[in-house]
Residue frames as a rotation matrix with the C-alpha (Angstrom) as fourth column:
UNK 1
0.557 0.831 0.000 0.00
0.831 -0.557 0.000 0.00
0.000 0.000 -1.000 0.00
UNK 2
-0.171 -0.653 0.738 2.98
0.431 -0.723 -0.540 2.45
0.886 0.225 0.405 0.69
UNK 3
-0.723 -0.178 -0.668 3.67
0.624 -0.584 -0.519 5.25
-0.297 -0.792 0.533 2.78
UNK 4
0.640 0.767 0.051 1.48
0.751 -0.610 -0.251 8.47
-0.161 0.199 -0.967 2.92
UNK 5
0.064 -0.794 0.604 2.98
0.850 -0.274 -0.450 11.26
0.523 0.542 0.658 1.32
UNK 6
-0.046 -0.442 0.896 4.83
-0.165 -0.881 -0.443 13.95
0.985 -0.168 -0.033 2.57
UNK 7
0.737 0.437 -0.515 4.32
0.549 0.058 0.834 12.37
0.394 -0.898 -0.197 6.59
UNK 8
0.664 -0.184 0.724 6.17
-0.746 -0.219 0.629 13.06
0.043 -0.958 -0.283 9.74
UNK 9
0.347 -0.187 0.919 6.95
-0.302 0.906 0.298 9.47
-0.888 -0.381 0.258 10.65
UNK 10
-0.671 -0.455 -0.585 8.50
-0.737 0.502 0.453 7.13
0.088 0.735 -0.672 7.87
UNK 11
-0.941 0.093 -0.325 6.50
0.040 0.986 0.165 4.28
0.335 0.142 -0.931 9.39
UNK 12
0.167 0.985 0.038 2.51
-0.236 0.002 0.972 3.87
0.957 -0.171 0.233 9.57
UNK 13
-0.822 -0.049 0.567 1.41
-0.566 -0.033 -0.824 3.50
0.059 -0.998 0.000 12.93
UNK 14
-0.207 0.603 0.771 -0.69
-0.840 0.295 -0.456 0.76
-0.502 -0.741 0.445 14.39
UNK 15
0.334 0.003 0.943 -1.93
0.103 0.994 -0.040 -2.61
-0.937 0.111 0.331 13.31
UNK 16
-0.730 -0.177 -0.660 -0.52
-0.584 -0.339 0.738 -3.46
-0.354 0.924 0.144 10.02
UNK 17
-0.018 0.521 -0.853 -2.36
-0.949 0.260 0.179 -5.54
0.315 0.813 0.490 7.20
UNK 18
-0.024 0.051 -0.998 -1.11
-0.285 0.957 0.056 -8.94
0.958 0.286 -0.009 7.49
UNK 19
-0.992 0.118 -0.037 -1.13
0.079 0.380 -0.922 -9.31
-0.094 -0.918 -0.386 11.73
UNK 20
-0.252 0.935 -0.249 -4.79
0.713 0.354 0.605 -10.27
0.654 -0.025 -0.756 12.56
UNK 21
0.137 0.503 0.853 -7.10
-0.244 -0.818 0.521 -8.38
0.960 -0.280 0.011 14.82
UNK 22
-0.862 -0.254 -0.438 -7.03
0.160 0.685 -0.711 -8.76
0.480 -0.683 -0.550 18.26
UNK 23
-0.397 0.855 -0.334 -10.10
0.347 0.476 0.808 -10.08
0.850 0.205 -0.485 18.74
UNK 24
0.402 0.618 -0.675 -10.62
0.823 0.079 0.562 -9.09
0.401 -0.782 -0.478 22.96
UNK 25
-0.570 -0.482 -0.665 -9.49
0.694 -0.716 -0.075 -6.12
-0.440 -0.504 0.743 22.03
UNK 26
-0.934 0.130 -0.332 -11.47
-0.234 -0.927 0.294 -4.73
-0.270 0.352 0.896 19.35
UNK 27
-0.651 0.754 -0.090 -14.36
-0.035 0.088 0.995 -6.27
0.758 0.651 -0.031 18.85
UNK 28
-0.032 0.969 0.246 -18.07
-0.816 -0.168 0.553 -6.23
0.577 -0.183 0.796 19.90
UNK 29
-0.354 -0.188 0.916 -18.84
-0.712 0.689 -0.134 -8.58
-0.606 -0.700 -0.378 23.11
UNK 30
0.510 0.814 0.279 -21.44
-0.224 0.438 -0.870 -10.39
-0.831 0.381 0.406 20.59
UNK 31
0.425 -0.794 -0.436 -18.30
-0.831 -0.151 -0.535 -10.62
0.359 0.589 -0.724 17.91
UNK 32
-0.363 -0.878 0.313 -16.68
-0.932 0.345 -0.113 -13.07
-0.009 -0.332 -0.943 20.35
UNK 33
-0.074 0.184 0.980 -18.94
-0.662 0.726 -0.186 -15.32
-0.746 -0.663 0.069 19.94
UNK 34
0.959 0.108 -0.263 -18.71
-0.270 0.052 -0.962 -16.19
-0.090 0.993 0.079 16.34
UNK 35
0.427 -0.836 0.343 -15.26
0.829 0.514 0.221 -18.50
-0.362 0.190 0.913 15.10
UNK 36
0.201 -0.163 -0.966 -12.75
0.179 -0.963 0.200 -15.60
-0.963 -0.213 -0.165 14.57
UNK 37
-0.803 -0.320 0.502 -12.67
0.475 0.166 0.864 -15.54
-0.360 0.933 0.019 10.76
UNK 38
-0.449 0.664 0.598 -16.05
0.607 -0.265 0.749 -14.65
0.656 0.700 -0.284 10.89
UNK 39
0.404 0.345 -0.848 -16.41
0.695 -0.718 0.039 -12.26
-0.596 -0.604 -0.529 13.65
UNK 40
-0.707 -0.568 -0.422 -13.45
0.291 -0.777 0.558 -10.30
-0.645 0.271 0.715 11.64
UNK 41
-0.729 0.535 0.426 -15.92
0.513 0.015 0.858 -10.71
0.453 0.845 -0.286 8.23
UNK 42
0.462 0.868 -0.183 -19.09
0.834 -0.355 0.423 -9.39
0.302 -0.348 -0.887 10.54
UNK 43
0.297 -0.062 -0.953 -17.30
0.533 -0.817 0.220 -6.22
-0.792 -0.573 -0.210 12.06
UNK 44
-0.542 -0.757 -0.365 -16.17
0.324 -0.589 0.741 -5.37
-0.776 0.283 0.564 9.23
UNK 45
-0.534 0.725 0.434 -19.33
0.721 0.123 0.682 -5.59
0.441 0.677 -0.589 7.34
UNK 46
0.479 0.729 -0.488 -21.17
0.809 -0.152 0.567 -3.90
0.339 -0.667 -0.663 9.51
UNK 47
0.013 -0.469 -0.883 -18.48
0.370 -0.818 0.440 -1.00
-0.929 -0.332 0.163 10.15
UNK 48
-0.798 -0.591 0.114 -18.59
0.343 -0.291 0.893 -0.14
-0.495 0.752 0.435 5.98
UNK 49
-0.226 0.911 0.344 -22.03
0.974 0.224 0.047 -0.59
-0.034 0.345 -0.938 5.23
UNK 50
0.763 0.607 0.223 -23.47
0.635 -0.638 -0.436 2.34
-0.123 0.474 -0.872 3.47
UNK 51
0.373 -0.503 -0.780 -20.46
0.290 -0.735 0.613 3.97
-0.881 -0.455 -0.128 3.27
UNK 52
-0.541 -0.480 0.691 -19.42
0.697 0.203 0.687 3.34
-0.470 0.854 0.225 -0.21
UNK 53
0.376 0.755 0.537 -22.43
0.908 -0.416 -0.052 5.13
0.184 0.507 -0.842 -1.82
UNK 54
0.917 0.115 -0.383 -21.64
0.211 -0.952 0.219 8.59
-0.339 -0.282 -0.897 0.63
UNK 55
0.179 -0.900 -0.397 -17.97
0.015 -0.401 0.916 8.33
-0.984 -0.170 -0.059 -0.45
UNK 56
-0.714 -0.069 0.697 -18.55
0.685 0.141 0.715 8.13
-0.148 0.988 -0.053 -4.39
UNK 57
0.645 0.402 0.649 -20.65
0.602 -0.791 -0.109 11.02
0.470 0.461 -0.753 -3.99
UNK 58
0.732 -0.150 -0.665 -18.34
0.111 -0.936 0.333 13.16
-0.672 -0.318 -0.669 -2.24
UNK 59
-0.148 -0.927 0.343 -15.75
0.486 0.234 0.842 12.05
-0.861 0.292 0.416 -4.78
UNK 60
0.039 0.141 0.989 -17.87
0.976 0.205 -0.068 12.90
-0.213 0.968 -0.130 -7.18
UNK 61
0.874 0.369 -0.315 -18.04
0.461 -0.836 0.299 16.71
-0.152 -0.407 -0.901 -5.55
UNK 62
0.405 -0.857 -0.318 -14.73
-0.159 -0.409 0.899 16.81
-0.900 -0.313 -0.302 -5.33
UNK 63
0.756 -0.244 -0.607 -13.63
-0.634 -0.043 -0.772 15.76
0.162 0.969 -0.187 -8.98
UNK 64
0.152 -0.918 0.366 -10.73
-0.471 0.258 0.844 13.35
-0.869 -0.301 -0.393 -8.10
UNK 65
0.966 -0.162 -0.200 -8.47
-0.023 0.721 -0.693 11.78
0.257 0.674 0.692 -10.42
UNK 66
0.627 -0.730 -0.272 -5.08
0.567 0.667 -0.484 10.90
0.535 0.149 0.832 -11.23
UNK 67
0.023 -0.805 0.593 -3.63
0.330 -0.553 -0.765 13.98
0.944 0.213 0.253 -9.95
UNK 68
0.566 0.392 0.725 -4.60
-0.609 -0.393 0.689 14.07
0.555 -0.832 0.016 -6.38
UNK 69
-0.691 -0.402 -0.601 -3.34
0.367 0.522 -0.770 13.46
0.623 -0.753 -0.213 -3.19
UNK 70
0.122 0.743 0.658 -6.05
-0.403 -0.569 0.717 13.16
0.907 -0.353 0.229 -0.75
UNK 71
-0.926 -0.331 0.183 -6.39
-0.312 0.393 -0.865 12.83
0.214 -0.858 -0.467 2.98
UNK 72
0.157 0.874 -0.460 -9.50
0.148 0.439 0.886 10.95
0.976 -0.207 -0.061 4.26
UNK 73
-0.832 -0.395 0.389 -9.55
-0.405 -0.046 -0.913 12.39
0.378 -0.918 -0.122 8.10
UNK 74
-0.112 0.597 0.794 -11.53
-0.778 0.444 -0.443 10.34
-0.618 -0.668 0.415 10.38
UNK 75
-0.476 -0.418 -0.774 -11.03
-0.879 0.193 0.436 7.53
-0.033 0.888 -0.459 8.07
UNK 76
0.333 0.424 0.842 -12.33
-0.831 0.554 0.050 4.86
-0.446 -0.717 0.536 9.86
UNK 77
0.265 -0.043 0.963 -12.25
-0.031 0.998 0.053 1.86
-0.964 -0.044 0.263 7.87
UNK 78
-0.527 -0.740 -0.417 -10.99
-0.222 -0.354 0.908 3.45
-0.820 0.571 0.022 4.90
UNK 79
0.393 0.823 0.411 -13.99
0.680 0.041 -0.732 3.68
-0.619 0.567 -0.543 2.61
UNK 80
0.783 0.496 -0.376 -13.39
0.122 -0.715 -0.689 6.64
-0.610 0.493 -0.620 1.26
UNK 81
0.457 -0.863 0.215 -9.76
-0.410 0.010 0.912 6.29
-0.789 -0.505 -0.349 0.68
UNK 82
-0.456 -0.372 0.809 -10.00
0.205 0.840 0.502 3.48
-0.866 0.395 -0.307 -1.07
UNK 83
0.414 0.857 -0.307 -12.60
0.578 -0.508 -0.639 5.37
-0.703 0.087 -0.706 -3.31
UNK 84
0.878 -0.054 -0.476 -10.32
-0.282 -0.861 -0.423 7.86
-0.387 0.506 -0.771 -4.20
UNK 85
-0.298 -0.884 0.359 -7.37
-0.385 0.456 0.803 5.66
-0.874 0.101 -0.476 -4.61
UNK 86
-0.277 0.075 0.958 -9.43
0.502 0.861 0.078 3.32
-0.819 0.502 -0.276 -7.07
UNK 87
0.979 0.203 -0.025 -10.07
0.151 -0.800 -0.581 7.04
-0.138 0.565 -0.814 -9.23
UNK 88
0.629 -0.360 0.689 -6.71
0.528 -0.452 -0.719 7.23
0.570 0.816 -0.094 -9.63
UNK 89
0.721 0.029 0.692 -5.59
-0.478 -0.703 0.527 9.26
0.502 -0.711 -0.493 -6.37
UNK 90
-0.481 -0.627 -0.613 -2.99
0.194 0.606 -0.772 8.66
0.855 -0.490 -0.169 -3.78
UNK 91
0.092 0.865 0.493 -4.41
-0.286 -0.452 0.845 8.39
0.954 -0.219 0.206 -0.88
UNK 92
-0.913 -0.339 -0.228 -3.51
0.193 0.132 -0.972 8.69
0.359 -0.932 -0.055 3.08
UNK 93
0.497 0.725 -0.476 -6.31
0.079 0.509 0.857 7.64
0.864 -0.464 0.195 5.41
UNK 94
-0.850 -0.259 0.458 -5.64
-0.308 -0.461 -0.832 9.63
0.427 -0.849 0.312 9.13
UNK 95
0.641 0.763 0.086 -7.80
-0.150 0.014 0.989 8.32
0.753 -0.647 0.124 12.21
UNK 96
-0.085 -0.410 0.908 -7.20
-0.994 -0.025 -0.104 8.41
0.066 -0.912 -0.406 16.46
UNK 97
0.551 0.831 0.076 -8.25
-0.832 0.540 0.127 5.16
0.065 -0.133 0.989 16.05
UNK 98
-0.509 -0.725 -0.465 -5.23
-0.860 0.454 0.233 1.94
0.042 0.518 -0.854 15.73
UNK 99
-0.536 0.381 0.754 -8.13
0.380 0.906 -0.187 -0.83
-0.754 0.186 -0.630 15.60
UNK 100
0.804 0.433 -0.408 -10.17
-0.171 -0.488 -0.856 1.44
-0.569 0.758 -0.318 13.01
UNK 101
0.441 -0.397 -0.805 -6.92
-0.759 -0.643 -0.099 1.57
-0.479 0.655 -0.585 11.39
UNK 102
-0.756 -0.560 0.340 -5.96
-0.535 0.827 0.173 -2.14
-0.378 -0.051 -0.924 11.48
UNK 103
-0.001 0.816 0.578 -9.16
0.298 0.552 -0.779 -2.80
-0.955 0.172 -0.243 10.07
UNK 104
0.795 0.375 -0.477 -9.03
-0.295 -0.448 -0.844 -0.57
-0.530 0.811 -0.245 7.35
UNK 105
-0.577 -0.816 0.037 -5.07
-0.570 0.435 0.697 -1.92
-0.584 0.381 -0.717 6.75
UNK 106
-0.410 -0.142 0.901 -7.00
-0.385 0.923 -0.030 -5.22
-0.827 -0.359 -0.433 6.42
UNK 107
0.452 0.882 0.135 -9.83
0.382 -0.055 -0.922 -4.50
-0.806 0.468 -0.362 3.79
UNK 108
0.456 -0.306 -0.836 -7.53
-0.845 -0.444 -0.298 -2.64
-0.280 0.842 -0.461 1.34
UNK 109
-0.430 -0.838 -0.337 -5.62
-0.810 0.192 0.555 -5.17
-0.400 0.511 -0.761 1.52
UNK 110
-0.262 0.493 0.830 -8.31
0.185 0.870 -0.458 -8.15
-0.947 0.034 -0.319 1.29
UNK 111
0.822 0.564 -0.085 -9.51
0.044 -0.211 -0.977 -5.76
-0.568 0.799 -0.198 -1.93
UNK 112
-0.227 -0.841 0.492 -5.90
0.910 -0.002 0.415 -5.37
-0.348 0.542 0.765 -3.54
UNK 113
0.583 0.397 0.709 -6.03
0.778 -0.524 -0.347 -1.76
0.234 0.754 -0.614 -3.63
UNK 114
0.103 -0.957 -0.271 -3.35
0.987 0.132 -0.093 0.25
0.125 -0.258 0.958 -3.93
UNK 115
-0.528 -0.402 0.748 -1.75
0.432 -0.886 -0.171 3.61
0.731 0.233 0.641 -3.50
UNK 116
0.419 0.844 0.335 -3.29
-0.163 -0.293 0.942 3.78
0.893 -0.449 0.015 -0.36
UNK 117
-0.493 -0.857 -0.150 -1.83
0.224 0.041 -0.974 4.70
0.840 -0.514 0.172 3.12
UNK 118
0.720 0.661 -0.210 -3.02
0.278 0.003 0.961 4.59
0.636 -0.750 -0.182 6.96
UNK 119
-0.574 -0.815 -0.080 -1.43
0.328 -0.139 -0.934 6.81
0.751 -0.562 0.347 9.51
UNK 120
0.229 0.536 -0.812 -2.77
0.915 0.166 0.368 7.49
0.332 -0.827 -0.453 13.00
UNK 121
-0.895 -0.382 0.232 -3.79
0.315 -0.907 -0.280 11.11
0.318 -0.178 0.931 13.91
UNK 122
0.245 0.932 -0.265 -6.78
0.667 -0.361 -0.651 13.71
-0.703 -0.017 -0.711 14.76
UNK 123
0.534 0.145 0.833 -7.85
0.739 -0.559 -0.376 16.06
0.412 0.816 -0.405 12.34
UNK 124
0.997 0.023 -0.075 -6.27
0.063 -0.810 0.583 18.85
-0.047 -0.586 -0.809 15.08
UNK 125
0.310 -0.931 -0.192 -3.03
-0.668 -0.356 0.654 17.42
-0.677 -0.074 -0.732 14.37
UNK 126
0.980 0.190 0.057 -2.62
-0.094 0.700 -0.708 15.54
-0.175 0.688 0.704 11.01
UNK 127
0.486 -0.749 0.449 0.82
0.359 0.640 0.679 13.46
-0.796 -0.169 0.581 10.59
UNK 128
0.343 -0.176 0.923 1.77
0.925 0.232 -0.300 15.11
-0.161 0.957 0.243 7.16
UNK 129
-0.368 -0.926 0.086 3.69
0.856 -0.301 0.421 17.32
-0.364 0.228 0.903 5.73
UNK 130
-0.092 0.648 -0.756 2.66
-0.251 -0.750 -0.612 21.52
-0.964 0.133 0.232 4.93
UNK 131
0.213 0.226 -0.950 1.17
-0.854 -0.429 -0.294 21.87
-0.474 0.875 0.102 1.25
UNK 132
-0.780 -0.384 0.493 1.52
-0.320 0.923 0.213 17.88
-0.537 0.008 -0.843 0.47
UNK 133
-0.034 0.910 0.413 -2.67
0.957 0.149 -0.248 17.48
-0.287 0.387 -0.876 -0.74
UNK 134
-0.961 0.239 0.140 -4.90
-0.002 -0.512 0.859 18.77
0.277 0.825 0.493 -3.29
UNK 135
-0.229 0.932 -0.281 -7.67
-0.433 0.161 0.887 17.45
0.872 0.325 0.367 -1.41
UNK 136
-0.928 0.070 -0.366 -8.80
0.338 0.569 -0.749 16.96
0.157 -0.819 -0.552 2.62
UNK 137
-0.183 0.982 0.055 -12.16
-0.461 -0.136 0.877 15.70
0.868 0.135 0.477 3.19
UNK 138
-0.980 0.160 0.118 -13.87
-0.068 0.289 -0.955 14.31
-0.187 -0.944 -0.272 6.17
UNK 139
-0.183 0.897 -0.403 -17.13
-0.081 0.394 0.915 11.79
0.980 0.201 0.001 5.62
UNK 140
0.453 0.884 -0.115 -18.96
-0.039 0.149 0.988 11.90
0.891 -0.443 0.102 8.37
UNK 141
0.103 -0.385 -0.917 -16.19
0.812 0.565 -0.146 12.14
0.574 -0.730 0.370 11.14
UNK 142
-0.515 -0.431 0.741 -16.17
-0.179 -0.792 -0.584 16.40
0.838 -0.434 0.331 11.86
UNK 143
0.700 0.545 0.461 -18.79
-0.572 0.041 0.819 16.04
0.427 -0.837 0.341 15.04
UNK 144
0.906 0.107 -0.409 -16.20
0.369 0.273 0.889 14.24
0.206 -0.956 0.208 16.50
UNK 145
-0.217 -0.975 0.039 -13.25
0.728 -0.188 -0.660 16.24
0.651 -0.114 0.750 16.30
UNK 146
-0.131 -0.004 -0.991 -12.30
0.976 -0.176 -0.129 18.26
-0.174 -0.984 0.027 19.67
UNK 147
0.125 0.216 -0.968 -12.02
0.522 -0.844 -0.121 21.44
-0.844 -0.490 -0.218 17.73
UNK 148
0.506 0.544 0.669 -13.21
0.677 0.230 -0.699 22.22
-0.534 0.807 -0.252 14.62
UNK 149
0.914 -0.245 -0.324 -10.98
-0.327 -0.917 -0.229 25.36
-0.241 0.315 -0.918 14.40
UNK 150
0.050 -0.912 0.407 -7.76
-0.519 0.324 0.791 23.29
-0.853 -0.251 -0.457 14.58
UNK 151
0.242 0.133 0.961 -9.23
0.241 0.951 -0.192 21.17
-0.940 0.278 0.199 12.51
UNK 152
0.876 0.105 0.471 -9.66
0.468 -0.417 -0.779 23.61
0.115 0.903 -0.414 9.63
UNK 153
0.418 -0.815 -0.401 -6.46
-0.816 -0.531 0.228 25.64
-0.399 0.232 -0.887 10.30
UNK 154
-0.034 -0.488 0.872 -4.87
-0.240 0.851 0.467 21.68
-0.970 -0.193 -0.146 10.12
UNK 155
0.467 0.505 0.726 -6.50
0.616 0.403 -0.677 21.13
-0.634 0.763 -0.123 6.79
UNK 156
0.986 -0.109 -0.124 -5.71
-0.158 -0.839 -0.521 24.42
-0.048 0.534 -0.844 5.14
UNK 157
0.244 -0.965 0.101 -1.80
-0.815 -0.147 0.560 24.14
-0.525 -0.219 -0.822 6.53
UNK 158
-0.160 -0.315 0.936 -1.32
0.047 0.944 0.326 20.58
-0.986 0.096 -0.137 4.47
UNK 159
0.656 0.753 -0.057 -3.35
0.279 -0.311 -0.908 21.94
-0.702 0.580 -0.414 1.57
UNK 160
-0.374 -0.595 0.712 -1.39
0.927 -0.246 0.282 23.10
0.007 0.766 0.643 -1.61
UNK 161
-0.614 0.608 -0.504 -2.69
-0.518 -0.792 -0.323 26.92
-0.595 0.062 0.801 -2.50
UNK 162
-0.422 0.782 -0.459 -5.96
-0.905 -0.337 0.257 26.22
0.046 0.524 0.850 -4.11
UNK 163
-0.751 0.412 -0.517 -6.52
0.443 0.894 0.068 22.57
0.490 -0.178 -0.853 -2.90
UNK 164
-0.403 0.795 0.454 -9.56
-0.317 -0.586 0.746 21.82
0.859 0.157 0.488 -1.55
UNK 165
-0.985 0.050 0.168 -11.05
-0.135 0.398 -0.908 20.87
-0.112 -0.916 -0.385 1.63
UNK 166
-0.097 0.990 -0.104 -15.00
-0.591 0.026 0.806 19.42
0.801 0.140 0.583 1.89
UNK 167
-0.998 0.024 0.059 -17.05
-0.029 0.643 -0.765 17.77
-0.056 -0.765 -0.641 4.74
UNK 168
-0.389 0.556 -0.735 -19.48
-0.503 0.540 0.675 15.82
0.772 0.632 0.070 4.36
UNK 169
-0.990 -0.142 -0.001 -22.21
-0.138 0.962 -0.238 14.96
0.035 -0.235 -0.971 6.49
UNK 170
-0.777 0.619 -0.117 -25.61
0.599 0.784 0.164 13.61
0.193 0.057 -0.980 7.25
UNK 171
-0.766 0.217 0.605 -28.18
-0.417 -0.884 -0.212 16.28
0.489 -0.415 0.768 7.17
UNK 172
-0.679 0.493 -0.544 -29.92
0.714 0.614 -0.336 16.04
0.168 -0.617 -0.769 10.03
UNK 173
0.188 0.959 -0.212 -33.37
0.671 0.033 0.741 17.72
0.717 -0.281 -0.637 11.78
UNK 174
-0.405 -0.081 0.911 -33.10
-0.796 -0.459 -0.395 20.57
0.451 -0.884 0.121 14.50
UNK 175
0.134 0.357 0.924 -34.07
-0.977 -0.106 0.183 18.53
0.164 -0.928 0.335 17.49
UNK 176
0.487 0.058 -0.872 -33.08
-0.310 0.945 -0.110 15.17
0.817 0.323 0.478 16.73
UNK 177
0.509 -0.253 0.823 -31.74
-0.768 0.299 0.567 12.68
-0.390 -0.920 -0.043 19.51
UNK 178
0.696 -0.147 0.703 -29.84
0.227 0.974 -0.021 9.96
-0.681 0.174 0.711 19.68
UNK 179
-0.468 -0.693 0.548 -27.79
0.465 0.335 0.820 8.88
-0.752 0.639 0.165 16.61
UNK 180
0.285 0.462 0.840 -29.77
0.958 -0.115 -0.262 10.66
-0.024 0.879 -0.476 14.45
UNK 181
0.960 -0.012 -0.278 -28.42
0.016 -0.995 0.098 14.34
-0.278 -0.099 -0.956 15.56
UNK 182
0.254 -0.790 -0.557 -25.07
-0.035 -0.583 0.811 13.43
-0.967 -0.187 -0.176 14.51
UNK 183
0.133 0.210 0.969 -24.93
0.975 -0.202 -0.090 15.63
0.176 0.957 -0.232 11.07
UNK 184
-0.890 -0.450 0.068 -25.69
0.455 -0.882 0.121 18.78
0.005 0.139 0.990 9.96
UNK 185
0.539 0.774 -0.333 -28.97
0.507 -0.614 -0.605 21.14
-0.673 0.158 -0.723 10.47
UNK 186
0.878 0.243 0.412 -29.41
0.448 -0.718 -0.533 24.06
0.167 0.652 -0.739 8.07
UNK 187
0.809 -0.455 0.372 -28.16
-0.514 -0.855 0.072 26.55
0.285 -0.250 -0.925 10.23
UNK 188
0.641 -0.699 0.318 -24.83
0.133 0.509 0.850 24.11
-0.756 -0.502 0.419 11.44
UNK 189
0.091 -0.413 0.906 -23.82
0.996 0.055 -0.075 23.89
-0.019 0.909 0.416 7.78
UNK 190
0.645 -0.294 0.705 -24.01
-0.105 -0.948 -0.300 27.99
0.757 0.120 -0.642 7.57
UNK 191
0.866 -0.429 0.256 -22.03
-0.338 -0.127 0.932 28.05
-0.368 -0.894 -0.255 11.09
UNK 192
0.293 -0.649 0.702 -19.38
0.593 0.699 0.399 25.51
-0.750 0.300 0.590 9.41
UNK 193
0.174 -0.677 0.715 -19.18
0.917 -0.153 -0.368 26.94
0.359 0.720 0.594 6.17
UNK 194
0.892 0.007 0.453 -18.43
0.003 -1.000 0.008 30.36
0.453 -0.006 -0.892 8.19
UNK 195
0.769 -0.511 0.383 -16.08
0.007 0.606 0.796 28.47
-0.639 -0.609 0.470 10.34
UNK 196
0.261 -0.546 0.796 -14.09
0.901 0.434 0.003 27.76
-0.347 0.716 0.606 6.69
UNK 197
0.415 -0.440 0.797 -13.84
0.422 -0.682 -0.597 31.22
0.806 0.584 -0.097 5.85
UNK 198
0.839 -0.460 0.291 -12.95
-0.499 -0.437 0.749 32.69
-0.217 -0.773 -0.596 9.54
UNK 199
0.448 -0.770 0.453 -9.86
0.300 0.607 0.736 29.67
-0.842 -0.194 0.503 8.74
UNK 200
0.015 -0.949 -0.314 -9.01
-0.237 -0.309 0.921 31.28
-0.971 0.060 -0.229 5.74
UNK 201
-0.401 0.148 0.904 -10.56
0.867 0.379 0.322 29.52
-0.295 0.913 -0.281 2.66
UNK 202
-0.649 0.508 -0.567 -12.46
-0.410 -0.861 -0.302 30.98
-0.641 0.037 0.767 0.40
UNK 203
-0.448 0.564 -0.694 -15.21
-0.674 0.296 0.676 30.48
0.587 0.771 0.248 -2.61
UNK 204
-0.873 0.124 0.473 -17.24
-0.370 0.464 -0.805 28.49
-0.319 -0.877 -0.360 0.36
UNK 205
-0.281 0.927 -0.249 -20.33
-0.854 -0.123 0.505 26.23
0.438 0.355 0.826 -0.86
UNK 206
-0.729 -0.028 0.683 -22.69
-0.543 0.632 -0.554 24.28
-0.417 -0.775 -0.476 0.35
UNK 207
-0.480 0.221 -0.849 -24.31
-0.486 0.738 0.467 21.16
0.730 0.637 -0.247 -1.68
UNK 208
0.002 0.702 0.712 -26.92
-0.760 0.464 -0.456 18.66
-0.650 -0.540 0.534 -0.99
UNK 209
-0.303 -0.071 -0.950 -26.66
-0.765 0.613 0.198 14.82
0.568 0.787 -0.240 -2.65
UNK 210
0.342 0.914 -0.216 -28.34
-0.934 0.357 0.030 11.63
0.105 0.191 0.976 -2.31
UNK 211
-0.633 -0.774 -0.026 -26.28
-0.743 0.616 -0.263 8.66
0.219 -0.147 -0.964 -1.19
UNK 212
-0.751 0.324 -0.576 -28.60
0.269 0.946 0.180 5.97
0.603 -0.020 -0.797 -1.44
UNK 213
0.100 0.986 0.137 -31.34
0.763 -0.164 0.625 6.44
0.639 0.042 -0.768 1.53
UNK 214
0.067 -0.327 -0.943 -29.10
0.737 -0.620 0.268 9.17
-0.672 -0.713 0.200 3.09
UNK 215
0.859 0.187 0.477 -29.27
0.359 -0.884 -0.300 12.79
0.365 0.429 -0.826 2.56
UNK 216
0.241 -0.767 -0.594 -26.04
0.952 0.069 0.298 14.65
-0.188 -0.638 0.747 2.65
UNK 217
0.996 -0.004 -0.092 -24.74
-0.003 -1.000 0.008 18.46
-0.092 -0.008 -0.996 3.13
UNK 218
0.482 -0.875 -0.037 -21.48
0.844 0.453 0.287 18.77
-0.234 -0.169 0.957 1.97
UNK 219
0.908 -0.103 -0.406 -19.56
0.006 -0.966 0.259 21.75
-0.419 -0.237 -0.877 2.75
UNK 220
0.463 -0.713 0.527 -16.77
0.886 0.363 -0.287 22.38
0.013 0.600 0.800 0.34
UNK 221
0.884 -0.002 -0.468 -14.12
0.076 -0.986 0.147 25.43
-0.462 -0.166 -0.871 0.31
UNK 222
0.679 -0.705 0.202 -10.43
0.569 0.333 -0.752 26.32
0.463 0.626 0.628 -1.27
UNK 223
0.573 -0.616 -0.540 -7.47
0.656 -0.051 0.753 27.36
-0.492 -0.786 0.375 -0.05
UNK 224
0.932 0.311 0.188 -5.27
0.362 -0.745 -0.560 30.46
-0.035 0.590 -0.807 -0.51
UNK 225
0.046 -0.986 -0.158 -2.39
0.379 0.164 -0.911 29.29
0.924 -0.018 0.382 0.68
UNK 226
0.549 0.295 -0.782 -0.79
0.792 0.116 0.600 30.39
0.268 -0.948 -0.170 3.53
């Protein structure tokens, strides 16, 4: 799969590809019971699901091809990644996560898809070199980052001048509970895409697409350098 370009570190961080999971560490209590071939095959099913669809539309927002270098922050299991890798892209896949990432090691490789790299970070403090990408996006993972300003200075500072940055999520209801509130309302997405210009982008928009039976708001902005 390679290295991610332009890092810090020389060497990926956390589970690689070929070492199994460790099973009574990362998985689900209900996981352990199942023969461990097929607990891996169920968590991992069940940690991708629907994701493919939301990450082939944001790809499609974003225009990737051969000439990118994207980051996928909050990567989880490396949907999107693998997405933009299989368009052509290189493509470095950043989560806090090293069982998220030892899963996602696993799946690229189970799919044989290259140009594709997994380093351990938060969006607040992303392993990679300044002006390295053309293209940092984040599918559903900004609600959990500690501080959305970092997040975007973090983005912008890795950026090339005029790369782009987009986030992408779930648009959700004012008052929703539960798993359903974590997304975007109306007014969040205006808050956000101000957020992107207080950080410095600019040409800020904000898009609505169809990902199967999910609705998404993707906020999308360029950079001006620094």
């Amino acid at each position: 799969m390679g290295e991610g370009f332009g890092t810090h570190d020389e060497h990926e961080v956390g589970v690689h590809a070929h070492e199994p999971l460790a099973h009574d560490a990362h998985l689900r209590p209900w996981h352990r019971l199942l023969p461990a071939g097929l607990a891996e095959a169920v968590w991992a099913a069940s940690m991708t699901l629907g994701r493919g669809a939301a990450a082939r539309v944001v790809a499609d927002v974003a225009v990737v091809g051969a000439a990118d270098r994207v980051v996928d922050v909050g990567c989880g299991p490396g949907t999107a990644a693998r997405v933009a890798a299989r368009r052509g892209a290189r493509a470095t896949g950043v989560d806090p996560s090293p069982a998220m990432l030892g899963l996602a090691r696993w799946i690229t490789t189970l799919a044989r898809t290259s140009g594709v790299a997994f380093l351990e970070g938060g969006a607040e403090s992303l392993p990679l070199e300044s002006g390295t990408a053309t293209i940092v996006w984040a599918l559903a993972s900004e609600h959990h980052w500690r501080d959305r300003a970092a997040g975007l200075t973090e983005a912008r500072r890795v950026l090339v001048p005029g790369g782009r940055v987009l986030i992408a999520e779930r648009a959700v209801t004012p008052g929703a509970t539960g798993h359903a509130r974590h997304g975007l309302t109306d007014a969040q997405a205006g808050e956000l895409a101000h957020a992107m210009t207080r950080a410095g982008f600019a040409g800020v928009t904000c898009v609505r697409r169809r990902a199967r039976r999910r609705n998404l708001v993707i906020v999308s902005a360029r950079s001006t350098g620094r």
